[in-house]
C-alpha positions in Angstrom: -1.5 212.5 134.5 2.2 212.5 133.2 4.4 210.2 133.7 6.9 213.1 135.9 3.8 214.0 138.0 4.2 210.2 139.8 6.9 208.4 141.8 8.2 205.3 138.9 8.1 202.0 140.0 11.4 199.3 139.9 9.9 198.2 136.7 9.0 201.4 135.2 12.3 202.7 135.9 14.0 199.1 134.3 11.7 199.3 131.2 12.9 203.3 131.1 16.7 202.0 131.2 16.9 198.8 129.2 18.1 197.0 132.7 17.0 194.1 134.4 14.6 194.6 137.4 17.5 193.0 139.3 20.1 194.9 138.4 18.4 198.0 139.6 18.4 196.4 143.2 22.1 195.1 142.6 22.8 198.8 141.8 21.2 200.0 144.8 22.8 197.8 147.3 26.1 198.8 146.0 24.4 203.0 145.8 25.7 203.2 141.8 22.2 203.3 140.5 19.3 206.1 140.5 18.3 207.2 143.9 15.5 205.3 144.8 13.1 206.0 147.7 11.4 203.7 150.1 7.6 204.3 150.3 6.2 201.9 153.2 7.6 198.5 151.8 7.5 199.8 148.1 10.8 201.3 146.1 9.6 204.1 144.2 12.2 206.8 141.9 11.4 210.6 141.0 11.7 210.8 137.7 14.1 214.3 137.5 16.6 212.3 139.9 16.6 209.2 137.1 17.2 211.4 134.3 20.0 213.6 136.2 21.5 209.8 136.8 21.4 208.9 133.6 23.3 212.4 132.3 25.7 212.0 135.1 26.8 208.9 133.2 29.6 208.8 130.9 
């Protein structure tokens, strides 16, 4: 299985950006990170909508 065929986890998604796993939850409380998605209790990402983030940056 690829990596893109699975949801990322907080950390996978940190490790992927260089970040702290806390500043990904920072970011998402103020909704200026990746869009993250809540599975049950667990935040998971899509990988396409993290690297469409990441391009959107400048």
């Amino acid at each position: 299985m690829k990596t893109t065929d699975r949801l990322w986890t907080v950390e996978e998604v940190a490790e992927y950006l260089g970040v702290p796993v806390g500043t990904l939850y920072q970011w998402r409380c103020k909704r200026i990170g990746p869009p993250g998605r809540r599975i049950g209790k667990h935040l998971r990402y899509l990988p396409e909508d993290v690297y469409v983030w990441v391009r959107e940056q400048t």
